[in-house]
N, CA, C and O atoms as CSV, one atom per row, in Angstrom:
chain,resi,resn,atom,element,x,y,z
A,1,UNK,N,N,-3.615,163.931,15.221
A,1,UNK,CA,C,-2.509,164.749,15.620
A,1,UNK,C,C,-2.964,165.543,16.827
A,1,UNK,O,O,-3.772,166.472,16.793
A,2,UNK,N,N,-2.306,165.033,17.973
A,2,UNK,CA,C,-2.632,165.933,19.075
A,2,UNK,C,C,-2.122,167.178,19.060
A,2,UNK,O,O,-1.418,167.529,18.113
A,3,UNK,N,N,-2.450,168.167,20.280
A,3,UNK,CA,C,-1.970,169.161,20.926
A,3,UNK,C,C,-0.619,168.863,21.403
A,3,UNK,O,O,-0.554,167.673,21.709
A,4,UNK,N,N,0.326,169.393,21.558
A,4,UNK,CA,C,1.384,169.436,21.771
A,4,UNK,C,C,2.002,170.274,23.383
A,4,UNK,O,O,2.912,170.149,24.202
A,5,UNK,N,N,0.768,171.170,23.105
A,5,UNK,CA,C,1.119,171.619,24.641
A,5,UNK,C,C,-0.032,171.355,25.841
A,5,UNK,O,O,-0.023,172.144,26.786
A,6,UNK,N,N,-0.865,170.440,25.832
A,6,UNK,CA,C,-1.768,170.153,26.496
A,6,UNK,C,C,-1.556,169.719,28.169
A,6,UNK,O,O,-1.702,168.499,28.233
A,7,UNK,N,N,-1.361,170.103,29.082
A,7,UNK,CA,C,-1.070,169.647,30.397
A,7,UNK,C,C,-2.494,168.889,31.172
A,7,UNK,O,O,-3.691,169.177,31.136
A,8,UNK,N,N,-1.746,167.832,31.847
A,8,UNK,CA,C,-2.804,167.302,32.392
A,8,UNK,C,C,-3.510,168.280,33.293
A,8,UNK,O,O,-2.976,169.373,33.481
A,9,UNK,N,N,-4.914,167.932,33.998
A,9,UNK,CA,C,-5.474,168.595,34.628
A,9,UNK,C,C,-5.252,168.276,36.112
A,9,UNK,O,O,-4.633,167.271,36.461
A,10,UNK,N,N,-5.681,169.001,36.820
A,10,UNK,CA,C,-5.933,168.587,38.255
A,10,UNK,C,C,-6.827,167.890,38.357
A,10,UNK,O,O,-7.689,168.152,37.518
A,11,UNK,N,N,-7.059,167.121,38.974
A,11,UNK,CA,C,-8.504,166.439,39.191
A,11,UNK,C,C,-9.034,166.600,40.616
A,11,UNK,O,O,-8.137,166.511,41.456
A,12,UNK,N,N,-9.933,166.756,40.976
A,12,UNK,CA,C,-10.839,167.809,42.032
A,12,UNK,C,C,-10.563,166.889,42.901
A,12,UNK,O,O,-10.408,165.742,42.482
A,13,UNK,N,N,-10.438,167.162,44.292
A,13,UNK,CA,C,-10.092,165.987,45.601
A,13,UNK,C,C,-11.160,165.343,45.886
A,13,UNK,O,O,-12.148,166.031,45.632
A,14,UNK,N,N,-11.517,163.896,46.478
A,14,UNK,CA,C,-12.208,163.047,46.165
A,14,UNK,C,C,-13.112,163.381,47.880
A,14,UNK,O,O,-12.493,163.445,48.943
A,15,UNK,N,N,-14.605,163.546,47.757
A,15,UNK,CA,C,-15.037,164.032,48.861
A,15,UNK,C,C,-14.939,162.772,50.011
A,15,UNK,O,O,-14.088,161.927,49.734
A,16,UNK,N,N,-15.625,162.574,51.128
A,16,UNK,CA,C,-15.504,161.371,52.142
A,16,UNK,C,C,-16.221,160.355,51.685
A,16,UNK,O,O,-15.933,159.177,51.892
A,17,UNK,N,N,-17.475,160.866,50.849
A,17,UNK,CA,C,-18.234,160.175,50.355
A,17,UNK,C,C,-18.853,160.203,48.915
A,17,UNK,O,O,-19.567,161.127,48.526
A,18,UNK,N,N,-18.594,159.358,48.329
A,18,UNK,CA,C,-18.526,159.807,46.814
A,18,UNK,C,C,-19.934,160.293,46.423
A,18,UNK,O,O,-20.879,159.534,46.638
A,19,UNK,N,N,-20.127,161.383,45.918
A,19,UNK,CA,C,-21.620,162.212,45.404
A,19,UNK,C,C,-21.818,162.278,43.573
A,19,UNK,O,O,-20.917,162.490,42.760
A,20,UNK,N,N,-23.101,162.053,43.320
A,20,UNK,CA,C,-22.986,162.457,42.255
A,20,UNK,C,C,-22.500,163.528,41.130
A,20,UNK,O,O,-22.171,163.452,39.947
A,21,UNK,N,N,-22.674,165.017,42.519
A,21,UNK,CA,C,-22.060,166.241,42.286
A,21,UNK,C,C,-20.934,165.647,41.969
A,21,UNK,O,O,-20.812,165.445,40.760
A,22,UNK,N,N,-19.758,165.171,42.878
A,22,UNK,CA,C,-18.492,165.022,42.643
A,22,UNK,C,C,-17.846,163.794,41.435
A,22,UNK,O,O,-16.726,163.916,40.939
A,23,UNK,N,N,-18.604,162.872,41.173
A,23,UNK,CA,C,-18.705,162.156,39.687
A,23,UNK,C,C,-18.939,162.686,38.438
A,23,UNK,O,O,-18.347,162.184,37.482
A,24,UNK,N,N,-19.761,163.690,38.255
A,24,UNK,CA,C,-19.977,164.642,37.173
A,24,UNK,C,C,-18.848,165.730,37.156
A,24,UNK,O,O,-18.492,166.084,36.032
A,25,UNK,N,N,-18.396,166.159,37.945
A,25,UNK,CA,C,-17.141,167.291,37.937
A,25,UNK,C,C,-16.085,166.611,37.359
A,25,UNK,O,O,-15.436,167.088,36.428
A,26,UNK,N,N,-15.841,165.385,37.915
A,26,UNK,CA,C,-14.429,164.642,37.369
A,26,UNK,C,C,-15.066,163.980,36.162
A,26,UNK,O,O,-14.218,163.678,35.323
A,27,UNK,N,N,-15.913,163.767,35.933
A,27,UNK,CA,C,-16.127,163.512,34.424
A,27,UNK,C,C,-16.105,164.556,33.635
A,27,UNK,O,O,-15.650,164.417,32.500
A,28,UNK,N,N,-16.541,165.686,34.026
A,28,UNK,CA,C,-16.324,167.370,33.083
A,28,UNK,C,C,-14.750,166.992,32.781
A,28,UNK,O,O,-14.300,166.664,31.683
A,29,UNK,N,N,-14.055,167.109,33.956
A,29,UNK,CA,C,-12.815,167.580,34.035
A,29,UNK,C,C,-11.877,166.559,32.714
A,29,UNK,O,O,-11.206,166.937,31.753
A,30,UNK,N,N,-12.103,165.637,33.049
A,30,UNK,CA,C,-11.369,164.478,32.353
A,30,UNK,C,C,-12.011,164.045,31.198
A,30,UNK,O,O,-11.662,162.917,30.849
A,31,UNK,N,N,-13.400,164.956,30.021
A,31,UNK,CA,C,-13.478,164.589,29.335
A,31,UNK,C,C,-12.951,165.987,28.531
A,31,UNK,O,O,-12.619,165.773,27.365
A,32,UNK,N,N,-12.840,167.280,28.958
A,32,UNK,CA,C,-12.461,167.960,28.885
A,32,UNK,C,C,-10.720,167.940,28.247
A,32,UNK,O,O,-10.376,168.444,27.178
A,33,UNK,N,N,-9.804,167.220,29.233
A,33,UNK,CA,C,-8.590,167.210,28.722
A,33,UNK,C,C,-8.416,166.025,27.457
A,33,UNK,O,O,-7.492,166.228,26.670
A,34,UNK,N,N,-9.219,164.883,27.259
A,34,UNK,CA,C,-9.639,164.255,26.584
A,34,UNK,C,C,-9.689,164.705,25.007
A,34,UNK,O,O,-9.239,164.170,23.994
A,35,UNK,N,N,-10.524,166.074,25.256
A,35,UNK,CA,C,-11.314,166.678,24.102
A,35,UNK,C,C,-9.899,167.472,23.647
A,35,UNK,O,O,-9.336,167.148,22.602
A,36,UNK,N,N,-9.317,168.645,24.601
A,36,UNK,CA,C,-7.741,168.781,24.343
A,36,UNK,C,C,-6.874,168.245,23.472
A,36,UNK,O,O,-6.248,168.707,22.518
A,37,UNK,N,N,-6.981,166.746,24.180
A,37,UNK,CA,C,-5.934,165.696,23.317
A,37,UNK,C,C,-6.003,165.399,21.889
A,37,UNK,O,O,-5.072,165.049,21.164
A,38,UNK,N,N,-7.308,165.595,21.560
A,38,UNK,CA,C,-7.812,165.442,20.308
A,38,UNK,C,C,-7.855,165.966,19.315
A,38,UNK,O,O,-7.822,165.436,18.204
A,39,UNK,N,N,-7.960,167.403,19.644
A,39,UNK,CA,C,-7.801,168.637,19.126
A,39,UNK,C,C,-6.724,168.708,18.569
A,39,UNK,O,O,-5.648,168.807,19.159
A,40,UNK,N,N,-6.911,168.657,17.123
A,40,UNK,CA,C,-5.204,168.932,16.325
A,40,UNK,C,C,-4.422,170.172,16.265
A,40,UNK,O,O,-3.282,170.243,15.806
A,41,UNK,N,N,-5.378,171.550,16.957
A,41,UNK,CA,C,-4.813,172.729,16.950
A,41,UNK,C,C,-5.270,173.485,16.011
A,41,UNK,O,O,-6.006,173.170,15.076
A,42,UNK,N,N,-4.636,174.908,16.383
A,42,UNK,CA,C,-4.914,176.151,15.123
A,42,UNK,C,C,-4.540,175.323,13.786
A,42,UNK,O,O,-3.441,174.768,13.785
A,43,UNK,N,N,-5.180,175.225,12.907
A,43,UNK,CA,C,-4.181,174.979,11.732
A,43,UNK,C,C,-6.072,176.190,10.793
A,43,UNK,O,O,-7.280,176.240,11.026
A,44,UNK,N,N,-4.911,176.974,9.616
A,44,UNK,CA,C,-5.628,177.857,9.023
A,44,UNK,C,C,-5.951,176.767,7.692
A,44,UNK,O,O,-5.506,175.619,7.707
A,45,UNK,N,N,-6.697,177.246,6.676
A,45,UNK,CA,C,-7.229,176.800,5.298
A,45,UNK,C,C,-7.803,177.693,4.900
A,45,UNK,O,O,-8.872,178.024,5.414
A,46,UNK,N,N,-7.150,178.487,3.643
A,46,UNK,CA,C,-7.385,179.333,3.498
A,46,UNK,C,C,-6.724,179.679,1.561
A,46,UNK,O,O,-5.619,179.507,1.045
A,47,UNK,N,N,-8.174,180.258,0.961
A,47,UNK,CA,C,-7.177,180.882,-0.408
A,47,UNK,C,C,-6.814,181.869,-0.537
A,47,UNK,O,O,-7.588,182.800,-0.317
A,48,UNK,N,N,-5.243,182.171,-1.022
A,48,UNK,CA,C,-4.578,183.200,-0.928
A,48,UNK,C,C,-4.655,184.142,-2.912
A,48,UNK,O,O,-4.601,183.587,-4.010
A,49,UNK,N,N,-4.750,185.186,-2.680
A,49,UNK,CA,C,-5.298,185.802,-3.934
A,49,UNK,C,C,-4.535,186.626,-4.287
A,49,UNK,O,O,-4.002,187.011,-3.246
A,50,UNK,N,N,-4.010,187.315,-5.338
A,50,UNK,CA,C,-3.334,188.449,-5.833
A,50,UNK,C,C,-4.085,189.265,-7.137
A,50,UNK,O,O,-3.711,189.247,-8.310
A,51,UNK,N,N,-4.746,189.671,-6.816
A,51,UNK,CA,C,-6.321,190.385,-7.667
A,51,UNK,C,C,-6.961,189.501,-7.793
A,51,UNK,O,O,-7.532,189.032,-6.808
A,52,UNK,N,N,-7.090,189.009,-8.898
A,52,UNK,CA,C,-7.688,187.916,-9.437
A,52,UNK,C,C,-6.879,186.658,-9.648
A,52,UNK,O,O,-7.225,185.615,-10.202
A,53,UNK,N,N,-6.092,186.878,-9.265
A,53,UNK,CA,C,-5.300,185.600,-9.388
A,53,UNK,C,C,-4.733,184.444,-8.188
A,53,UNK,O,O,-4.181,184.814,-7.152
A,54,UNK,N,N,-4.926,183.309,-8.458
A,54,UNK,CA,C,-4.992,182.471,-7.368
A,54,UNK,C,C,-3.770,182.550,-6.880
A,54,UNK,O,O,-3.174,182.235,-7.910
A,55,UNK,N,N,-2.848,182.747,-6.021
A,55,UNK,CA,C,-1.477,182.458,-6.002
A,55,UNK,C,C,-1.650,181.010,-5.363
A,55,UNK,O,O,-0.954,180.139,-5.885
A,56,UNK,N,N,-2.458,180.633,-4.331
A,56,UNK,CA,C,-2.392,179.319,-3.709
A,56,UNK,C,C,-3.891,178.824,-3.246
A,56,UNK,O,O,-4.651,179.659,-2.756
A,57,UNK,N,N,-4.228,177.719,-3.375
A,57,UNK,CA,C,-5.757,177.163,-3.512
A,57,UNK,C,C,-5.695,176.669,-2.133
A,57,UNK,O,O,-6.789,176.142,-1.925
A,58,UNK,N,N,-5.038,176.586,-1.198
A,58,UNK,CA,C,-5.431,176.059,0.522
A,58,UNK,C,C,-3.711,176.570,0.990
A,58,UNK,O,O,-2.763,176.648,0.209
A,59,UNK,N,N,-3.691,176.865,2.468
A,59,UNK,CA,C,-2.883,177.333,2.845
A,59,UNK,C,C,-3.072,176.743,4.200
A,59,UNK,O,O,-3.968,177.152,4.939
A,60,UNK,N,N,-1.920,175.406,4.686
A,60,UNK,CA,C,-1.717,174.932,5.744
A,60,UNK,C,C,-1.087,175.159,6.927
A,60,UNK,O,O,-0.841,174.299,7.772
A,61,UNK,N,N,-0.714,176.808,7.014
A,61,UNK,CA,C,0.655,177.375,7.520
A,61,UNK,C,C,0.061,178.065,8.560
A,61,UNK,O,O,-1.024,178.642,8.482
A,62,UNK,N,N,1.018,177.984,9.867
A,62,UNK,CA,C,0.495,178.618,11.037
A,62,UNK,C,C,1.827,179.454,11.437
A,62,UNK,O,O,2.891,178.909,11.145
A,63,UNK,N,N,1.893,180.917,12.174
A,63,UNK,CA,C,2.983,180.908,12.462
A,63,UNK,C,C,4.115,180.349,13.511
A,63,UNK,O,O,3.875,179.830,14.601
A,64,UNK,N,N,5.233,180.546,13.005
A,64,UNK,CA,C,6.211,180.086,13.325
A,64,UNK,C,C,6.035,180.193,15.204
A,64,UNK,O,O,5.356,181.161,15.544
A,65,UNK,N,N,6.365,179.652,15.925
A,65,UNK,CA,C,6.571,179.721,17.611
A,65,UNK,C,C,7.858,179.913,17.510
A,65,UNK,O,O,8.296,180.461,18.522
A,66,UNK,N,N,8.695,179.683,16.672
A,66,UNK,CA,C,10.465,180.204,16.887
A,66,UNK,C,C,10.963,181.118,16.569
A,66,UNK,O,O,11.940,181.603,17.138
A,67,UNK,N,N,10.175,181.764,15.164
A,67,UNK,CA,C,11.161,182.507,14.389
A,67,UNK,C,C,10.039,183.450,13.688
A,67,UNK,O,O,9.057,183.008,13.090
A,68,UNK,N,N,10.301,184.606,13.834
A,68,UNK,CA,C,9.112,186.080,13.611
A,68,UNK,C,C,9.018,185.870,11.970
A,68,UNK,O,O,9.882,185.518,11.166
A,69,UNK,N,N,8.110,186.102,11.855
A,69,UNK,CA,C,7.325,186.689,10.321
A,69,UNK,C,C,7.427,185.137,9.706
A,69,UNK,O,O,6.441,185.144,8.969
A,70,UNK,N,N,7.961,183.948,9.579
A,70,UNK,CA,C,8.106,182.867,9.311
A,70,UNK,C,C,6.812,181.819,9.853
A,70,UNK,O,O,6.454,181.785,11.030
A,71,UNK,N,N,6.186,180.971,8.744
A,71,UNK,CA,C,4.846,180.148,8.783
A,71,UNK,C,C,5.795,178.436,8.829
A,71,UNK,O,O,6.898,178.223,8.326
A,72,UNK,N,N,5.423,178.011,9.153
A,72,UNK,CA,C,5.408,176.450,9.461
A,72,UNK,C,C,4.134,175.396,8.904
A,72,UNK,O,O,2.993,175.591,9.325
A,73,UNK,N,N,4.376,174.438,8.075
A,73,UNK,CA,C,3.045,173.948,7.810
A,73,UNK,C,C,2.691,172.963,8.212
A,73,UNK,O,O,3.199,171.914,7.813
A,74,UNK,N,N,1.809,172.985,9.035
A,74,UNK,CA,C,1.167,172.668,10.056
A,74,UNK,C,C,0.212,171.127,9.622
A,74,UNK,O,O,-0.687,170.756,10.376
A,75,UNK,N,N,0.564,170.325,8.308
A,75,UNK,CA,C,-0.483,169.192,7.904
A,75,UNK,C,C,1.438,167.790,8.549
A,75,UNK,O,O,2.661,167.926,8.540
A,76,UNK,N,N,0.162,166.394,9.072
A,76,UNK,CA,C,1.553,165.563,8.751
A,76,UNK,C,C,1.819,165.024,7.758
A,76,UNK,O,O,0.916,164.803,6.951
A,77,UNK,N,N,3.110,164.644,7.493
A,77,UNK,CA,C,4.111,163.990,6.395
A,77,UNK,C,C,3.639,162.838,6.209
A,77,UNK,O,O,2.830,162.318,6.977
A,78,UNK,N,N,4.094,162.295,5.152
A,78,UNK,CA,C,4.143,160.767,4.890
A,78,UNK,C,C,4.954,160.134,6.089
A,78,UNK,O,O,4.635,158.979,6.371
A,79,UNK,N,N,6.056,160.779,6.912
A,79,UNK,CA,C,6.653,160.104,7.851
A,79,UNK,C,C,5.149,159.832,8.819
A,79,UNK,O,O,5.573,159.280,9.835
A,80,UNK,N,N,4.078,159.930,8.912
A,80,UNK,CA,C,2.955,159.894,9.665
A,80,UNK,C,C,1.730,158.851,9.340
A,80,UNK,O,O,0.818,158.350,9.998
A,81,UNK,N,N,2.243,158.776,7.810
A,81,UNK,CA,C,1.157,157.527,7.229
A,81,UNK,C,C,0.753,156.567,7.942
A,81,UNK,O,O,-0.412,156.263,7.686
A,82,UNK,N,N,1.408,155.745,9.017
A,82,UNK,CA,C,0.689,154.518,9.479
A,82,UNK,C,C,-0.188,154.990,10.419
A,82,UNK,O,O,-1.098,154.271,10.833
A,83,UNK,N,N,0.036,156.548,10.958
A,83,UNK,CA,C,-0.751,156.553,12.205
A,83,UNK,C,C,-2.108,157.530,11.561
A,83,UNK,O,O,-2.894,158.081,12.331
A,84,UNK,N,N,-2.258,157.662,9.711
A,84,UNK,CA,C,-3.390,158.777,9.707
A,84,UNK,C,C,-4.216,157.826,9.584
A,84,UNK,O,O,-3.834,156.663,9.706
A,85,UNK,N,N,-5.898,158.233,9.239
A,85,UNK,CA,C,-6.939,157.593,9.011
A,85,UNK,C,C,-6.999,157.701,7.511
A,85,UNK,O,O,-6.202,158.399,6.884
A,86,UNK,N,N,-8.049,156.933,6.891
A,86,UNK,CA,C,-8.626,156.792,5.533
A,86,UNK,C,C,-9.029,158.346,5.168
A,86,UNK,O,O,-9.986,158.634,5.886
A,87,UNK,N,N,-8.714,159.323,4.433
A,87,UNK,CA,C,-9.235,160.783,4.246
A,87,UNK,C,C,-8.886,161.346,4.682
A,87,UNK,O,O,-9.255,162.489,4.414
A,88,UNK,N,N,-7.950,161.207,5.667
A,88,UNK,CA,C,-6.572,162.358,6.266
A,88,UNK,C,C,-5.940,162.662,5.119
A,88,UNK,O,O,-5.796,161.943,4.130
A,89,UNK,N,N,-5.454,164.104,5.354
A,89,UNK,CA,C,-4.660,164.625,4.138
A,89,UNK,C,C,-3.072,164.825,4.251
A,89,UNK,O,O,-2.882,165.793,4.987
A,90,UNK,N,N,-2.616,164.620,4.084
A,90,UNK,CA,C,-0.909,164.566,4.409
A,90,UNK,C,C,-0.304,165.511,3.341
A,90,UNK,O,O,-0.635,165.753,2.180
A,91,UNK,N,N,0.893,166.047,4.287
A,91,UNK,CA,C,1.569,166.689,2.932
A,91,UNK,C,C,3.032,165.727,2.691
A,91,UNK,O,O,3.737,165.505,3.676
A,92,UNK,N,N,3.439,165.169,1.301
A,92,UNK,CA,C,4.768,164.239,0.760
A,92,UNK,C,C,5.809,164.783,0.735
A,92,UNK,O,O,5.816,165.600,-0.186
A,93,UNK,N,N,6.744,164.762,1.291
A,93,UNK,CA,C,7.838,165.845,0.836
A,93,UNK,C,C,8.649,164.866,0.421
A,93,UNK,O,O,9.560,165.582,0.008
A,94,UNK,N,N,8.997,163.822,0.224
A,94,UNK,CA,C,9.463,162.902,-0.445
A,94,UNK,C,C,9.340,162.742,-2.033
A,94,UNK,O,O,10.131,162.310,-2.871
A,95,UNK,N,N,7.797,163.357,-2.137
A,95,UNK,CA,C,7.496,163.519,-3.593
A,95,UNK,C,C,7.411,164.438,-4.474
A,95,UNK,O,O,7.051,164.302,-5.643
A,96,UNK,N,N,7.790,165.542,-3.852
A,96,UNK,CA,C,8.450,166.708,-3.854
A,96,UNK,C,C,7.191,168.288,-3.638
A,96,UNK,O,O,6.680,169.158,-4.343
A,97,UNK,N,N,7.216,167.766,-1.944
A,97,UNK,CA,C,6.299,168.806,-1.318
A,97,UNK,C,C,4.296,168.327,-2.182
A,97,UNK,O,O,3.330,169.022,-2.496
A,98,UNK,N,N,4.413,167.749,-2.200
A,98,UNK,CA,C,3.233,167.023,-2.948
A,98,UNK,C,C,1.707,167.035,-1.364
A,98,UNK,O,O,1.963,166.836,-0.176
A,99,UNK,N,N,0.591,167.263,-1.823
A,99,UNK,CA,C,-0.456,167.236,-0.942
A,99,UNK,C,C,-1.288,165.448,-1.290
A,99,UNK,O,O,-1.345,164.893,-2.387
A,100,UNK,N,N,-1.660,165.083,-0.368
A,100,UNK,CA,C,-1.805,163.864,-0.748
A,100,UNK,C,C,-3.098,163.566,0.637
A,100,UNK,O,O,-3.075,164.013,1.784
A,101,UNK,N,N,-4.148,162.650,-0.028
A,101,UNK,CA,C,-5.032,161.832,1.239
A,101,UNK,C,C,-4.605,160.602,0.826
A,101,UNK,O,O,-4.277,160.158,-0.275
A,102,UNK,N,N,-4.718,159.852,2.607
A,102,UNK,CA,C,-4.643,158.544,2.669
A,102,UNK,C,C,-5.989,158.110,1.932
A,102,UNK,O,O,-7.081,158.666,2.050
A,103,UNK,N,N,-5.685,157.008,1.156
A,103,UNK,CA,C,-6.612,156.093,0.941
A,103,UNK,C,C,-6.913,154.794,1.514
A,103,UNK,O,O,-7.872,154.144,1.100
């Protein structure tokens, strides 16, 4: 699951004569947005407690970008299954909000 707001980079202008200096910069640069792309984002994990009591054992929720005081949960759906890996964790809402890894 990529970044969502990731913009490409500039890539540094190409000198008259190609230098090693200038091969290593555009390789920074472009493994850099690379690494971006990859990056699935903030997502929290976290147990939520009420004294002693568990209210919730992992917490996938980031806040909302639309709407104040409101969390969004941030794992993909089964609509995502063909594209996760073996041990990706998905959340089912088909099965009624159910947490689930691909096998």
């Amino acid at each position: 699951m990529a970044q969502a707001n990731v913009i490409a980079p500039r890539l540094p202008n190409p000198p008259e004569e190609y230098t090693q200096a200038y091969t290593e910069q555009l390789l920074r640069v472009i493994s850099l947005y690379f690494n971006q792309l990859d990056n699935p984002g903030p997502i929290s994990a976290a147990t939520q407690r009420n004294g002693t009591k568990i209210t919730a054992g992992l917490s996938f929720a980031q806040p909302s970008p639309t709407t104040p005081n409101t969390y969004v949960i941030s794992l993909p759906t089964q609509a995502d299954y063909a594209n996760l890996r073996v041990g990706d964790v998905y959340y089912d809402t088909a099965a009624g909000n159910v947490l689930k890894v691909k096998v």
